[in-house]
N, C-alpha and C positions, 0 to 999 in steps of 0.2 A: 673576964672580959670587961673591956670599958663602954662604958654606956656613951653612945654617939652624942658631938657637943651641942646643944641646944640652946638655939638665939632664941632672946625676948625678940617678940613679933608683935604689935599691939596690929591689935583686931579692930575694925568701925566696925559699928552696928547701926544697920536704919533699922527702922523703924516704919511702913508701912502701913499709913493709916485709911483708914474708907471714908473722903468725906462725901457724904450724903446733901451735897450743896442743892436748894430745890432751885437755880437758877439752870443748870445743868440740866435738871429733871424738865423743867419747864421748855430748855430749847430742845432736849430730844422730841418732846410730846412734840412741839409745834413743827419739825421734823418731819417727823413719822406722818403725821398729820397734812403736811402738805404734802408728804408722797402719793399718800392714799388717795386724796381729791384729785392729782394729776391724773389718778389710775384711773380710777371711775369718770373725769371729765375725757381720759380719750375711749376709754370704755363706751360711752354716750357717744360721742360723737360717732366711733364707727356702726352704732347700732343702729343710730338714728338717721345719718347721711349716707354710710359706704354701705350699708349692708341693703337698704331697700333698691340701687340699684340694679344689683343682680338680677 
C-alpha cells in the first residue's frame, strides 16, 4: 500500500505570556475599590434614611 501524499504545512506558534504589569493590578484594585464604597455608601444611606422610616 502507498502511504497517503503528505504536504509541508508550516505551523505558527504563539507564545503566550502572563505579564504581571502592576499598572493593571493598580486599576483593578482601584476598581474593586470603588465598587465596594458604592456598596457600603448605598448600604448607609438605606440604613440611615429609608429604613428609620418604617
Amino acid at each position: 500500500m502507498r502511504e497517503p501524499h503528505k504536504q509541508d504545512i508550516e505551523v505558527d506558534r504563539t507564545e503566550v505570556h502572563k505579564k504581571s504589569d502592576s499598572s493593571l493590578v493598580a486599576s483593578t484594585f482601584i476598581k474593586y475599590a470603588a465598587y465596594i464604597i458604592i456598596f457600603f455608601g448605598f448600604l448607609y444611606f438605606l440604613i440611615r434614611y429609608v429604613f428609620p422610616k418604617f
